[in-house]
C-alpha positions in Angstrom: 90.2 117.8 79.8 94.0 117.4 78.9 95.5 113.9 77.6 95.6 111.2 80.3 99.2 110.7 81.4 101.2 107.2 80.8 102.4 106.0 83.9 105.8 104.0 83.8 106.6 101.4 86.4 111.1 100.8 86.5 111.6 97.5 89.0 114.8 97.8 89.3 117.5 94.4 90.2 118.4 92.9 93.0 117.9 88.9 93.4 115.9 88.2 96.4 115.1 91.6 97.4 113.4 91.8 94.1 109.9 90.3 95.6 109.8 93.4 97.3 108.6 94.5 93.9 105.2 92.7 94.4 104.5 95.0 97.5 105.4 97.9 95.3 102.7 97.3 92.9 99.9 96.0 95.4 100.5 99.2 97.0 100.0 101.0 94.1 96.8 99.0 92.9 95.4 99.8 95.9 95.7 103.3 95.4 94.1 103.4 92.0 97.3 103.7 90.4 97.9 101.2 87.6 101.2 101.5 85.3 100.4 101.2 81.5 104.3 100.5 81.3 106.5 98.7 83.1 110.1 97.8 82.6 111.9 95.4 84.3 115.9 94.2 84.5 116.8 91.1 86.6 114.2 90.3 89.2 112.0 93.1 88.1 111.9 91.9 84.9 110.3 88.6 86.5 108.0 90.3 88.4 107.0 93.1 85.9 106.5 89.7 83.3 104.4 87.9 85.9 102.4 91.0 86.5 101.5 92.3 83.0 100.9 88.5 82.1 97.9 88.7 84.7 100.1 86.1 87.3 100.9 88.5 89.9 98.7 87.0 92.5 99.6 83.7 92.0 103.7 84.5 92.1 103.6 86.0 95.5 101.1 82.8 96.9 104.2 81.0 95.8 106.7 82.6 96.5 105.2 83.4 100.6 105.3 79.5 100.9 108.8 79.5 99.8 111.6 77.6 102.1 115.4 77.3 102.3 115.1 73.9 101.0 112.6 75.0 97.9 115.4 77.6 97.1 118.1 74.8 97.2 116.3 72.6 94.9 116.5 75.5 92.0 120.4 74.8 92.4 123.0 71.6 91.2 126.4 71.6 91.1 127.4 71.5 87.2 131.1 70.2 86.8 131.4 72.3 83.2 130.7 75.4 86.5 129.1 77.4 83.9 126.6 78.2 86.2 124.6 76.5 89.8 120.7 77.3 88.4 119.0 74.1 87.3 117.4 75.3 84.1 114.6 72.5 83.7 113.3 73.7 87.4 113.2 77.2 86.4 111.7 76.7 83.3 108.9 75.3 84.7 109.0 77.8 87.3 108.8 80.5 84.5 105.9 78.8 82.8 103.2 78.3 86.0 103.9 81.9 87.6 105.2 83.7 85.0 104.3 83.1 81.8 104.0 80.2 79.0 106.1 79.9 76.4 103.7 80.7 74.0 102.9 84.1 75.0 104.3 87.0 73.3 105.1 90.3 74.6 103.0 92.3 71.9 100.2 90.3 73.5 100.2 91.0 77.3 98.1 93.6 78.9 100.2 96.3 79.3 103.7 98.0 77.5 106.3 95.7 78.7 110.1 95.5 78.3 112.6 93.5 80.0 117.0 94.5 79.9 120.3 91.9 79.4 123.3 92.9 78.8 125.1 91.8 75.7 128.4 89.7 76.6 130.1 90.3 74.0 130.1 94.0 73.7 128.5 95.2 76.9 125.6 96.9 74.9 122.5 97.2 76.3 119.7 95.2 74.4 116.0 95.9 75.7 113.5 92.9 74.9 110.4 94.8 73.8 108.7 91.8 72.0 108.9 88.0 71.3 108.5 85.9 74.1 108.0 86.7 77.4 110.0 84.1 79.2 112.5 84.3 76.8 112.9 88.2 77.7 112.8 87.4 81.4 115.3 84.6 81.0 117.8 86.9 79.6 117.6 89.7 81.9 117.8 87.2 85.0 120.9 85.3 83.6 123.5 86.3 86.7 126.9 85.6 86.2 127.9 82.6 88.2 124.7 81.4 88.9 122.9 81.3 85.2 124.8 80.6 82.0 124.9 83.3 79.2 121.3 83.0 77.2 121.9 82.5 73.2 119.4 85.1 71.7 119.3 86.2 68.2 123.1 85.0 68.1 124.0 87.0 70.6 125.3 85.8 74.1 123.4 87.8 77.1 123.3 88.2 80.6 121.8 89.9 83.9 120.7 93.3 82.9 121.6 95.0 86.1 125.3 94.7 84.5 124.1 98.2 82.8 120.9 99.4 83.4 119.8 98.0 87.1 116.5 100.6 87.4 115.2 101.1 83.6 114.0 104.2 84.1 115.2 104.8 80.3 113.4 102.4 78.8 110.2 103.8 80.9 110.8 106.5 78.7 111.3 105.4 75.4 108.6 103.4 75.7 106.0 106.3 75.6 106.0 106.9 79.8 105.0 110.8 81.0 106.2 110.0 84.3 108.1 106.9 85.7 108.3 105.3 89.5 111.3 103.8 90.1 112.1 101.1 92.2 115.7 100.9 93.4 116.9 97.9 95.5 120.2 99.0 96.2 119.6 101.9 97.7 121.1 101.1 101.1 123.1 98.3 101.0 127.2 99.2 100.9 128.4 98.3 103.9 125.4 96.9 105.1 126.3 93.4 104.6 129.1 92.8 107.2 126.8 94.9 109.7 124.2 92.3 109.6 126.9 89.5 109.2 126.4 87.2 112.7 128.0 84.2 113.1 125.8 81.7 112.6 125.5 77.7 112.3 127.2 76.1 109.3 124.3 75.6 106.4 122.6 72.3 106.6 121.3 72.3 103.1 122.3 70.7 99.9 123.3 73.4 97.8 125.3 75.0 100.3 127.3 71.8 100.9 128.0 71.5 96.9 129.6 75.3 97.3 131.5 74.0 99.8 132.7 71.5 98.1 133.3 73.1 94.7 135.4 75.7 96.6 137.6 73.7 98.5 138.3 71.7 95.1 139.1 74.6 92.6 140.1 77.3 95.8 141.3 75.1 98.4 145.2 75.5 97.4 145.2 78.8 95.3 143.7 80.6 98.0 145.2 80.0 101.2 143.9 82.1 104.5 146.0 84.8 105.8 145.9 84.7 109.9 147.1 87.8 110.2 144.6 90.8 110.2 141.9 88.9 111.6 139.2 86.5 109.9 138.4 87.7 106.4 135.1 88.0 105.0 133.3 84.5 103.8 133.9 84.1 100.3 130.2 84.7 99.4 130.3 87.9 101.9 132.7 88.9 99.2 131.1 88.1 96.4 127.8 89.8 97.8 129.3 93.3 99.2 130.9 93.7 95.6 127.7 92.6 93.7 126.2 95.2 96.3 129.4 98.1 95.6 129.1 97.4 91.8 124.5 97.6 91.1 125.1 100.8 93.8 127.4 102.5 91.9 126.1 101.9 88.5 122.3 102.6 89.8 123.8 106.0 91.2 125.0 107.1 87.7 121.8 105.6 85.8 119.4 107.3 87.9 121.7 110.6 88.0 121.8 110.4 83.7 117.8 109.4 83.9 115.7 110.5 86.9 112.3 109.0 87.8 109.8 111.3 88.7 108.9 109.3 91.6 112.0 107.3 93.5 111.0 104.6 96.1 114.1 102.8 97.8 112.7 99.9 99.8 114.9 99.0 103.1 116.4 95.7 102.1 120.0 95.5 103.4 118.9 92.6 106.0 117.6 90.4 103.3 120.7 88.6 101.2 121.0 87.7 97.5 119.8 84.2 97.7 117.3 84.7 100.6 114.5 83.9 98.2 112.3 82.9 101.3 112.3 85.7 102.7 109.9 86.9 100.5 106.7 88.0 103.0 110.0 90.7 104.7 110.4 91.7 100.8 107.0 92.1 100.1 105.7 93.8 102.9 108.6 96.6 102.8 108.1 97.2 99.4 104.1 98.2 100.2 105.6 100.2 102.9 107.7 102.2 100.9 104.8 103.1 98.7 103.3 104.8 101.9 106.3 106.5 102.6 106.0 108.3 99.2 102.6 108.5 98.8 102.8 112.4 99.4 104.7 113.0 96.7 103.0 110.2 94.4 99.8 111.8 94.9 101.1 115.3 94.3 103.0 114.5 91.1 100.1 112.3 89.5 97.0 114.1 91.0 93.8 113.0 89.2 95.9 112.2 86.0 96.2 108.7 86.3 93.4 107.6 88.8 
């Protein structure tokens, strides 16, 4: 009988489509199929954390109860605007579904690794030990929302800046063969399709945007009539976060390929939609079905 196979698991970024990732590996546990590795940047770093720290079940009871005004309490306006995440709420976020801060990386149950991006010098650093939440925190760290994470004296940030699906790290971390999970597969130009005009936002956080825009924005910025009504500012920010992870996921996967490639349909779901996590979930099981032809021809009896 030949060696058994490692199996990598790559959960790739993408904010709030990122619970989608917790479909993606019930589906796969209830195949047989369980990763010995798994690699996460961003939001799959969360979930890959919460997962190999045996918290998986408990994450998505949470995050299914989740509402618009649960998500806005994770968010304060911060006049030094070096970034809208309360950090004391997330922390202790981090420690009841994810992991405590005493547990270590070279302790958990299975090969785990988590991406940022090194400010400074746009290298790639992958967090292969220490602690676990400290790994996560660095790989979630999105510009404009988090503030850069001191690690090692180094400044860091969201991970999806250069590697958004780690398929590489799968890799180098001992995998035979890798599933990918890439959020971004069919978002550009998505966002302004499913744009409908809707009631002005009635919660907190959305008023302190508001607010903040009009104050550093409200005179730089003025709004062209001509050409008809531009895109929301945060319909801007979105479709280029959305232009920018598609692009560099493109040329990652092209310089890296997975053996196995699920794209989840999440263009519906925004950045910040947090609550919509039971949609996220449930299409991220689904696109393990959709695949499940070619994931049981590629790992046959291997990994079962």
């Amino acid at each position: 009988m030949g060696k058994k196979l490692k199996l990598g698991v790559a959960l790739g970024s993408g904010s709030a489509r990122g619970w989608s990732h917790i479909g993606v590996l019930n589906a796969l546990a209830e195949q047989g199929i369980h990763p010995d590795i798994v690699c996460g940047t961003s939001i799959g770093a969360l979930v890959g954390a919460s997962y190999v720290s045996n918290n998986l079940s408990r994450l998505e009871d949470w995050v299914r109860d989740l509402t618009k005004f649960d998500i806005a309490r994770f968010f304060e306006l911060n006049r030094s605007f070096n970034g809208f995440v309360n950090q004391e709420r997330l922390h202790e976020f981090l420690n009841e579904y994810v992991a405590d801060d005493t547990v270590l990386i070279e302790k958990v149950s299975k090969r785990y690794a988590s991406i940022s991006t090194e400010l400074a010098t746009g290298r790639e650093v992958w967090h292969s030990e220490g602690a676990v939440v400290e790994a996560v925190w660095a790989s979630i760290s999105l510009p404009g929302l988090f503030p850069a994470i001191n690690n090692d004296n180094r400044w860091l940030v969201d991970g999806g800046l250069v590697n958004p699906v780690p398929v590489s790290v799968c890799k180098a971390l001992g995998a035979d063969v890798v599933i990918a999970v890439n959020l971004n597969g069919d978002l550009v130009g998505r966002h302004f399709e499913n744009t409908k005009q809707v009631e002005k936002p009635d919660n907190g956080f959305s008023r302190k945007v508001t607010d903040l825009v009009m104050e550093y924005t409200g005179s730089l910025l003025p709004v062209t009539k001509s050409g008809g009504q531009p895109p929301s500012l945060f319909d801007a920010i979105a479709s280029s976060i959305n232009i920018t992870q598609d692009r560099i996921t493109r040329s990652r996967l092209a310089g890296d390929p997975p053996d196995i490639l699920l794209v989840p349909k999440l263009s519906k779901i925004g950045l910040l939609e947090f609550y919509r996590a039971g949609e996220a979930i449930k299409e991220g099981e689904k696109s393990v079905r959709r695949a499940l032809p070619e994931i049981k021809e590629i790992l046959g009896h291997d990994l079962t």
